[in-house]
KOLNUKOL-460003 format. One line per field, with one value per residue (C-alpha): residue number from 1; residue in one letter; x, y, z. Coordinates in nm, 2 decimals, decimal comma. Layout:
residues N
nr <- c(NUM; ...)
rest <- c(a; ...)
c1 <- c(X; ...)
c2 <- c(Y; ...)
c3 <- c(Z; ...)
This chain:
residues 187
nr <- c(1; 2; 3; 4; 5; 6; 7; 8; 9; 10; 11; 12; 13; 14; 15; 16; 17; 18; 19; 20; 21; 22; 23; 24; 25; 26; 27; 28; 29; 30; 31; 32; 33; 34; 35; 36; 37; 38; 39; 40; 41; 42; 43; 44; 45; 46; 47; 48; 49; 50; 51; 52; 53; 54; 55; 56; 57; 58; 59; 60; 61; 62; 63; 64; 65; 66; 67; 68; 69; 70; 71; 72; 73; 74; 75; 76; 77; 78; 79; 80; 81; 82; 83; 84; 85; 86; 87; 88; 89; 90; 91; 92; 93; 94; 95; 96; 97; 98; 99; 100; 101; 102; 103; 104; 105; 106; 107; 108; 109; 110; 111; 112; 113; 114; 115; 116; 117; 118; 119; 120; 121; 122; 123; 124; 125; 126; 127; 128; 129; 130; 131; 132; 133; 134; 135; 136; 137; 138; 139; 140; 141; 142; 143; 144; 145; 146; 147; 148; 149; 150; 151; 152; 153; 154; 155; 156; 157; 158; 159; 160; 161; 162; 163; 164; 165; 166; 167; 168; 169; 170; 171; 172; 173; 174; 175; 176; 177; 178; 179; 180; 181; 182; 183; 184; 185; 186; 187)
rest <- c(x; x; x; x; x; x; x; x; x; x; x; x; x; x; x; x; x; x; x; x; x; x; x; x; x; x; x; x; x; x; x; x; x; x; x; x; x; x; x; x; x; x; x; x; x; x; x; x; x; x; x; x; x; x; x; x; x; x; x; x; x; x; x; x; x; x; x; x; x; x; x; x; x; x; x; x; x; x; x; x; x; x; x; x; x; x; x; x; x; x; x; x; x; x; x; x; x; x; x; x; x; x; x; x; x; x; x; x; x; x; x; x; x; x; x; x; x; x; x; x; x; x; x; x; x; x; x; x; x; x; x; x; x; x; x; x; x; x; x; x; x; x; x; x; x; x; x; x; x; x; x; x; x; x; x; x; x; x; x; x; x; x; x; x; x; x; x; x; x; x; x; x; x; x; x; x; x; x; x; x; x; x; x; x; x; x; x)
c1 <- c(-2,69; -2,50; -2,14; -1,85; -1,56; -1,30; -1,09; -1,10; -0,72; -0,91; -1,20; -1,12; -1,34; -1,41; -1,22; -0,91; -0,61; -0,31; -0,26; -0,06; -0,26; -0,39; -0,79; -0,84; -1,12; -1,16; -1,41; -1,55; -1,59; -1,99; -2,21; -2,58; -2,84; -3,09; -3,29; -3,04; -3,07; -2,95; -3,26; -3,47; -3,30; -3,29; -3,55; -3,83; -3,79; -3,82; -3,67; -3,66; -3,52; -3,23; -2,88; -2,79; -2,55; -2,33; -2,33; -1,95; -1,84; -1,94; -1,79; -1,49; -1,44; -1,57; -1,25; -0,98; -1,11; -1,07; -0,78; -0,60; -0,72; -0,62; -0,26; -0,26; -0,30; -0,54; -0,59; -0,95; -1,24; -1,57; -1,86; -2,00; -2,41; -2,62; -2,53; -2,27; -1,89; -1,90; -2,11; -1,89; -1,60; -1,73; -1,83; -1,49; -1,32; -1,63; -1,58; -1,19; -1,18; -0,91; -1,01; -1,00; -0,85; -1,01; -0,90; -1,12; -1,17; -1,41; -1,58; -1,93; -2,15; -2,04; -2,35; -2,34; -1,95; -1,99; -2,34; -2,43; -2,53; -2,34; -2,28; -1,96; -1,75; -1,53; -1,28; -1,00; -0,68; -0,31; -0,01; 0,14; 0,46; 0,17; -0,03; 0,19; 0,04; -0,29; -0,27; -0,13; -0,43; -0,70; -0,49; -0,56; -0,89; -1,02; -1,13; -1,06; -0,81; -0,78; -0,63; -0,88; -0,63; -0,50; -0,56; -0,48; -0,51; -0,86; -1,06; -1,29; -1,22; -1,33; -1,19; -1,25; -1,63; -1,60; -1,40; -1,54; -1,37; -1,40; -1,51; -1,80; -1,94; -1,85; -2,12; -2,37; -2,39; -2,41; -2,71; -2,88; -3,11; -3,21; -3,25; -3,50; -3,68; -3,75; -3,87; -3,58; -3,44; -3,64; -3,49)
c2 <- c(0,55; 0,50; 0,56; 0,52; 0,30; 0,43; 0,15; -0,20; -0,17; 0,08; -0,11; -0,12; -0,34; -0,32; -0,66; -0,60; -0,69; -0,72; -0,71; -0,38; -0,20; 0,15; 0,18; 0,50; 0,75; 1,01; 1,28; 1,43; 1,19; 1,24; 1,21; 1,20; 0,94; 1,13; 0,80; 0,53; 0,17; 0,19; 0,43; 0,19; -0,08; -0,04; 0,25; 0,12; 0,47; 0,53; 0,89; 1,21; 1,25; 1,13; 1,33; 1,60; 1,60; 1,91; 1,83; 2,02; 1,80; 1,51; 1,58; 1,70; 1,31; 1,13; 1,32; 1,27; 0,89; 0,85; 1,05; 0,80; 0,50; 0,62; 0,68; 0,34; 0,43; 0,26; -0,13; -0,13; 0,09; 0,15; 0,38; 0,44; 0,47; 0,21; 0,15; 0,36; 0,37; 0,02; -0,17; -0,07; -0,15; -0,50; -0,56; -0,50; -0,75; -0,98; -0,95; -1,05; -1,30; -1,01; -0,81; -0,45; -0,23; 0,06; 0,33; 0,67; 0,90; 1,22; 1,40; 1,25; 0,98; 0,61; 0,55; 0,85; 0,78; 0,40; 0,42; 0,77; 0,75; 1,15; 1,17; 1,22; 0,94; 0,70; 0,40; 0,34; 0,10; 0,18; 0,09; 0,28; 0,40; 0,58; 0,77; 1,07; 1,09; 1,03; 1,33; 1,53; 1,47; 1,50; 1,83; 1,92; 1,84; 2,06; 1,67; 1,57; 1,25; 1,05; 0,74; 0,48; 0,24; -0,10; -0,44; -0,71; -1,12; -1,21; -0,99; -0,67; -0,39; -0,06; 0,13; -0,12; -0,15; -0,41; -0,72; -1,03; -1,28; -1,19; -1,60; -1,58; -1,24; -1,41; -1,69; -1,45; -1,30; -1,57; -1,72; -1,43; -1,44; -1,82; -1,66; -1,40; -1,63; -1,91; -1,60; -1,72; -1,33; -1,01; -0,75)
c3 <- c(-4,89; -5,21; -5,26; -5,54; -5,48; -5,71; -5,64; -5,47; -5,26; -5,07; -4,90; -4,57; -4,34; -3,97; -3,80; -3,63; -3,84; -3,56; -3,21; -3,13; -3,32; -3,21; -3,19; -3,25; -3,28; -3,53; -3,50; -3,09; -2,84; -2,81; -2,58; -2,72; -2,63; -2,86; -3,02; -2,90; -2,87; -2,51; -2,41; -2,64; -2,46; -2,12; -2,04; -2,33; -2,50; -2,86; -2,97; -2,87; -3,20; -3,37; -3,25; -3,41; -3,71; -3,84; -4,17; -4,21; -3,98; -4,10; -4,43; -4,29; -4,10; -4,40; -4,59; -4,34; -4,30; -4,70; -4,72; -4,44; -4,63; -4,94; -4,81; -4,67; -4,32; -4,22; -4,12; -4,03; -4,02; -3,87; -3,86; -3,47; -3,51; -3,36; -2,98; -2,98; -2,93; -2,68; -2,95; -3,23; -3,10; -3,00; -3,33; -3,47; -3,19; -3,32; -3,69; -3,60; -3,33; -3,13; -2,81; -2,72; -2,45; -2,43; -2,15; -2,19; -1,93; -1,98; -1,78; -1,86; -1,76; -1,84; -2,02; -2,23; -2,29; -2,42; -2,56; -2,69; -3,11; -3,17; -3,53; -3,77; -3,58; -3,70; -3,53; -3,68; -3,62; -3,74; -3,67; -3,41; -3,65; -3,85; -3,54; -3,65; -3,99; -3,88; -3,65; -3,96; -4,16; -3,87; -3,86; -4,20; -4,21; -3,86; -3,70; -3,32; -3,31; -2,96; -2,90; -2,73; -2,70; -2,86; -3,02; -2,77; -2,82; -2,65; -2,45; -2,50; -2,25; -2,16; -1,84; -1,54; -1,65; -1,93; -1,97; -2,18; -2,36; -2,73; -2,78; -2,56; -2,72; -3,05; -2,94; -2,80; -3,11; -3,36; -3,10; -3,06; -3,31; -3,25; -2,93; -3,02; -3,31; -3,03; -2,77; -2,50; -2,53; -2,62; -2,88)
């Protein structure tokens, strides 16, 4: 993928920038294991194919997500793909050394919920003075908008499910691939 950055004030990266914070998520919720690194993962499945993508969609999120950055919106951004929602999110508490809390409820399976790869999805953290404005442009732009929840000090949580100090995921992931070089852990 190639793209144009018309001007360096608005790269945005992934870490966390302040406790308080809202995480939230813009585009549908999602639910498709299609391909997924948690089939490939846990089941030793690779494919069915790759989930499906509306390419309208897509656009549509990419263009609310710029607009919000653009207006200055938005502290930190990141794409969900690989792993899904769960291993985005942990990679944004990694990248920043703060934790998650994460409260969804849908009517779905865990699994799906915290690991499905659906396309045209975005995570996003503002202030909670601007969630208005965010809504407005989600509005503008025909895109779902939920809150997941908020920047907290040290640990990464999602419903009752998942609750690890970010330090000790930090370390997990900086090991790993030692780990999977000197065959202690397969990938």
């Amino acid at each position: 993928m190639l793209g144009l950055i018309e001007s360096l004030e608005h790269i945005t990266t992934m870490e966390f920038k302040s406790v308080g914070d809202l995480i939230v998520l813009l585009g549908k919720v999602g639910s498709d294991l299609s391909g997924s690194e948690y089939l490939k993962f846990f089941y030793g499945i690779n494919g069915p194919d790759a989930p499906f993508i509306d390419l309208d969609y897509e656009h549509r999120v990419q263009k609310a997500s710029l607009s919000a950055i653009k207006s200055g919106l938005v502290n930190s951004a990141h794409d969900i793909s690989d792993g899904g929602l769960a291993i985005c999110i942990a990679e944004c508490c990694i990248a920043s050394g703060l934790g998650a809390d994460i409260k969804i409820y849908e009517k779905m399976s865990l699994d799906k919920l915290i690991f499905g790869e659906s396309q045209s999805r975005i995570i996003v953290t503002v202030d909670k003075s601007t969630i208005s404005k965010l809504n407005d442009i989600a509005l503008i732009h025909q895109i779902d908008l939920m809150i997941l929840g908020k920047v907290i000090p040290e640990n990464f949580k999602i419903n009752s499910v998942i609750n690890l100090p970010v330090k000790q995921m930090r370390v997990g992931y900086q090991e790993s691939l030692r780990k999977i070089i000197e065959g202690e852990t397969k990938y």
